[in-house]
LUMVOTI-123807 format. One record per residue: residue number from 0; residue in one letter; x, y, z of N, C-alpha, C in turn. Coordinates in steps of 0.02 Angstrom, whole numbers, padded with zeros to 5 digits. Example, Ala and Ser with C-alpha at 12.3 -4.5 7.8 and 13.67 -1.06 7.14 Angstrom:
BEGIN
0, A, 00660, -00284, 00390, 00615, -00225, 00390, 00660, -00165, 00390
1, S, 00642, -00112, 00354, 00684, -00053, 00357, 00645, 00002, 00394
END
This chain:
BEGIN
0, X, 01654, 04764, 07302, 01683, 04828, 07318, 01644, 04884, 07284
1, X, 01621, 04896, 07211, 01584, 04926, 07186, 01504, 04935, 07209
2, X, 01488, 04899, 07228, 01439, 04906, 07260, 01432, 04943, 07308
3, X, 01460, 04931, 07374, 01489, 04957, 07414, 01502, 05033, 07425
4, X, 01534, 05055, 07376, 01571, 05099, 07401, 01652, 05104, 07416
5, X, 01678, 05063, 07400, 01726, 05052, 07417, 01747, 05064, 07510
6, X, 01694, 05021, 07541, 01670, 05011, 07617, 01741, 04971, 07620
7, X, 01765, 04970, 07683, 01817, 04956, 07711, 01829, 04853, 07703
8, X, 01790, 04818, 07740, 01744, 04766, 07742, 01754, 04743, 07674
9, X, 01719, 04741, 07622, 01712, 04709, 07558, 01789, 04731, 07541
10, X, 01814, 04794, 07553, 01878, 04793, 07509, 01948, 04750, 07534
11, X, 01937, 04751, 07609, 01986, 04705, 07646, 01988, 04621, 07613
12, X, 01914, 04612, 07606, 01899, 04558, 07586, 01929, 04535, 07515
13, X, 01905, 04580, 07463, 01934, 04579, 07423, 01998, 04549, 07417
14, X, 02038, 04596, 07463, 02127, 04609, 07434, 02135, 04520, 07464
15, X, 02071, 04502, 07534, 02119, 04438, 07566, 02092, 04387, 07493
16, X, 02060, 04383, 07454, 02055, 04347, 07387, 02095, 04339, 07347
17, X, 02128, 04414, 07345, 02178, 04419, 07288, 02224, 04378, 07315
18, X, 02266, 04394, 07402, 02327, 04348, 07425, 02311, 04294, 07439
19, X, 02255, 04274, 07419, 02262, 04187, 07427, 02263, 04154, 07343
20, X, 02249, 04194, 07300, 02258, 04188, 07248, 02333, 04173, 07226
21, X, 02353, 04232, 07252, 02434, 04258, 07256, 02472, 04184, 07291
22, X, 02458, 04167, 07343, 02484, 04138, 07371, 02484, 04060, 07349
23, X, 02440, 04034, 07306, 02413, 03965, 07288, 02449, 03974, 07217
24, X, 02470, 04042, 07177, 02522, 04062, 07129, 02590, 04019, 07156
25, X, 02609, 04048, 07193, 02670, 04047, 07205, 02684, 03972, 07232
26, X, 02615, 03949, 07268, 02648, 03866, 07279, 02672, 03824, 07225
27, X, 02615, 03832, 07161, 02615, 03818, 07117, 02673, 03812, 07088
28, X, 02693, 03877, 07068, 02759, 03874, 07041, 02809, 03841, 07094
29, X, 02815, 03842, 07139, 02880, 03817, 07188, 02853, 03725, 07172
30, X, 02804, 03698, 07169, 02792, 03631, 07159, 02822, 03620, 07094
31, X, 02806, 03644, 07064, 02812, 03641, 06979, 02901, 03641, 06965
32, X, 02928, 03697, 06988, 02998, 03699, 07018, 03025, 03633, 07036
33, X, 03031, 03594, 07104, 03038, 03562, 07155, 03025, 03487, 07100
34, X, 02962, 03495, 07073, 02969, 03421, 07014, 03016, 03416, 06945
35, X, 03019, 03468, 06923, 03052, 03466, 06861, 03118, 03488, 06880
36, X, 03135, 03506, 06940, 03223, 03528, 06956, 03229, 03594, 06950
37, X, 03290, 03628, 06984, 03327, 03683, 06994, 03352, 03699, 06898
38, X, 03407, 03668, 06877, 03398, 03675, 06831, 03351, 03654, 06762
39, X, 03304, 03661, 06773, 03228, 03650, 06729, 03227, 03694, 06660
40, X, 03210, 03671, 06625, 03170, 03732, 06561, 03108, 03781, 06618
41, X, 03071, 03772, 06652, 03031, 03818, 06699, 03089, 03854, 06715
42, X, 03129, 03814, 06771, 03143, 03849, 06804, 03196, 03909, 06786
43, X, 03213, 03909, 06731, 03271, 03959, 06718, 03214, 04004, 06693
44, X, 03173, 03989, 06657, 03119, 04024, 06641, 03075, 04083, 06675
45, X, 03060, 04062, 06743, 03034, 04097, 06807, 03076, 04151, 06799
46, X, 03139, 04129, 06848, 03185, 04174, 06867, 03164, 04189, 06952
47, X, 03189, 04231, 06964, 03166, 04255, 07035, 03114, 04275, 07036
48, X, 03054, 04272, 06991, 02978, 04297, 07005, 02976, 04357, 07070
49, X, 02998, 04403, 07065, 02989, 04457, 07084, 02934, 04476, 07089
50, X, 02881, 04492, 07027, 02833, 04481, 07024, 02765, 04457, 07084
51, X, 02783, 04400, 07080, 02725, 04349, 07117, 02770, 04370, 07186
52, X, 02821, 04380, 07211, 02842, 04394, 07286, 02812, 04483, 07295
53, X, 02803, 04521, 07251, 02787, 04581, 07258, 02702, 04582, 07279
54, X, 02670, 04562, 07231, 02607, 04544, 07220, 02559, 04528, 07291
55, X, 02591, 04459, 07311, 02590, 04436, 07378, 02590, 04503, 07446
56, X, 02663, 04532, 07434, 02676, 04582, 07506, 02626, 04627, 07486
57, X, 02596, 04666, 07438, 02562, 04725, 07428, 02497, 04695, 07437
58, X, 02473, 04644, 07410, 02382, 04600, 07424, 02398, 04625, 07526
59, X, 02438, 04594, 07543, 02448, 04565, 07622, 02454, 04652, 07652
60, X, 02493, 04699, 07617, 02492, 04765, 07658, 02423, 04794, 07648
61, X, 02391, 04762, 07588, 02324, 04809, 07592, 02269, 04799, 07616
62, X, 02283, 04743, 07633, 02195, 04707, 07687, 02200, 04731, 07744
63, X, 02251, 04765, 07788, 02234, 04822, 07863, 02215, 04890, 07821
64, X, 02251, 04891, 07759, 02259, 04971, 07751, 02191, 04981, 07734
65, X, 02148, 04938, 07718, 02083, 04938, 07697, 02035, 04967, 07748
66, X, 02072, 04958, 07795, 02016, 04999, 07858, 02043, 05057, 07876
67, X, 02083, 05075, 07852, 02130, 05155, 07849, 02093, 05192, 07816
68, X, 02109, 05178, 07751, 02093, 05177, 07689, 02066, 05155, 07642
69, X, 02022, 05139, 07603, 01998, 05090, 07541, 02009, 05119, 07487
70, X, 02023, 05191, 07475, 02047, 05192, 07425, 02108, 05179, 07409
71, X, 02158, 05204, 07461, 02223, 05168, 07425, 02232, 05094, 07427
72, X, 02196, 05051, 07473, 02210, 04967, 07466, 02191, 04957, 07383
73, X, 02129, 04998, 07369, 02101, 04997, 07310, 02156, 05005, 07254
74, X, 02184, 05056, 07257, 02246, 05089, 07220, 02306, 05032, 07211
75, X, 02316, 05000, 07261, 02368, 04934, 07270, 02368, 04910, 07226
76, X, 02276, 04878, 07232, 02243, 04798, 07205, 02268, 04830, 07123
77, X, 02253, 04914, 07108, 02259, 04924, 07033, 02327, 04914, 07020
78, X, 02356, 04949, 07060, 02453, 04948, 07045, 02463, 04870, 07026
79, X, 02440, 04813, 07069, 02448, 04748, 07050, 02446, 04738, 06989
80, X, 02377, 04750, 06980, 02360, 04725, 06871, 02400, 04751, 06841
81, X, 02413, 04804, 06854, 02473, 04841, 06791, 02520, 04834, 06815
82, X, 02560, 04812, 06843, 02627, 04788, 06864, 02650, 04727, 06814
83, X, 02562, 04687, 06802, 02593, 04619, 06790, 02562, 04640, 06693
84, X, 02558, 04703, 06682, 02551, 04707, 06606, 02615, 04742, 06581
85, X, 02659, 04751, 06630, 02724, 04778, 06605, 02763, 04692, 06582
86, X, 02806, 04685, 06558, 02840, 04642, 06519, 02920, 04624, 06574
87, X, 02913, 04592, 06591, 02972, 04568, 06630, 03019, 04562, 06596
88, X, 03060, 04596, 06576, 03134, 04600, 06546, 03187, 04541, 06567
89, X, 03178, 04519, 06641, 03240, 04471, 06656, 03186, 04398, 06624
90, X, 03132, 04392, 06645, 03114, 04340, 06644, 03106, 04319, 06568
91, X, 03081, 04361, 06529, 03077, 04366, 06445, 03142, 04347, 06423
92, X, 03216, 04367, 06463, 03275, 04341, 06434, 03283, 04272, 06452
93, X, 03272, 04256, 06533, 03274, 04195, 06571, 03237, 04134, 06512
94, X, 03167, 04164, 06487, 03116, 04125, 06440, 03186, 04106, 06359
95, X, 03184, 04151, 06333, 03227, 04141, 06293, 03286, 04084, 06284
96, X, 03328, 04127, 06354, 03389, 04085, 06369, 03360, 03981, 06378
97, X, 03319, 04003, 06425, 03285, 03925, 06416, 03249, 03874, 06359
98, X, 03242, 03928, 06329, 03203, 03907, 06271, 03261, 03841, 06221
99, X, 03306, 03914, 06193, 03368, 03896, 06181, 03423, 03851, 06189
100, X, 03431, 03829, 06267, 03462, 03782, 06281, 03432, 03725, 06296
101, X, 03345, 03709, 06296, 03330, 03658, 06284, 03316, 03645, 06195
102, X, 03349, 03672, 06160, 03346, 03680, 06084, 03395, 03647, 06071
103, X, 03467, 03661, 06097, 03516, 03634, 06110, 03524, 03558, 06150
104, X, 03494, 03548, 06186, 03502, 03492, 06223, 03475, 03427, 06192
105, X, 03418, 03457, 06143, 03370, 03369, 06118, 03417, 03382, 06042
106, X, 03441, 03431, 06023, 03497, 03431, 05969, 03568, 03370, 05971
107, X, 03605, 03374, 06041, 03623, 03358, 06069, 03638, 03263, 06086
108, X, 03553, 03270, 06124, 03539, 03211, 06135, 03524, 03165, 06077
109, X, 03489, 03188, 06021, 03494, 03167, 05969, 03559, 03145, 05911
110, X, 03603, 03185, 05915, 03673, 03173, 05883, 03708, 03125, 05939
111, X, 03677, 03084, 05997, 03731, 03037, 06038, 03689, 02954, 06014
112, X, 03601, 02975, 05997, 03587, 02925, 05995, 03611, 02883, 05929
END
């Protein structure tokens, strides 16, 4: 894209990198999910990944907008990075809360054996 110019072409391209990135994210986690269970240490952990579902729709709105526009697909791809340097509040509690009750649980399992 820097090269470029931020040319329509390289930047479309771009963003379709980022959503397959995005998208091989999110399998990930749903596999990872799906093996260790609904109620998981992950999975309370995740939470609704808002995040990685946001990430995804904005990569996917900006690879047409790229021939509109390249600077704002450009603008997206930036909104992305700093989206994901803000601190997820639910998920940081979700992390916690999980943390915690698998703290509890080998506590637990240990006082039966």
């Amino acid at each position: 894209m820097g090269e470029n110019g931020l040319a329509a072409i390289p930047t479309a391209v771009y963003g379709f990198v980022l959503l397959m990135a995005a998208i091989a994210y999110l399998i990930l986690e749903r596999a990872i999910v799906a093996k260790e269970g609904r109620d998981s240490f992950v999975a309370r952990a995740i939470g609704p990944d808002w995040k990685g579902k946001l990430s995804a729709v904005l990569y996917f709105a900006a690879i047409p907008l790229a021939f509109v526009s390249p600077w704002i697909a450009a603008a997206l791809y930036v909104f992305v990075a700093l989206l994901w340097l803000i601190p997820d509040l639910e998920s940081s509690g979700n992390w916690r809360t999980a943390k915690s009750n698998q703290g509890r649980n080998a506590v637990s399992i240990t006082k039966h054996n």
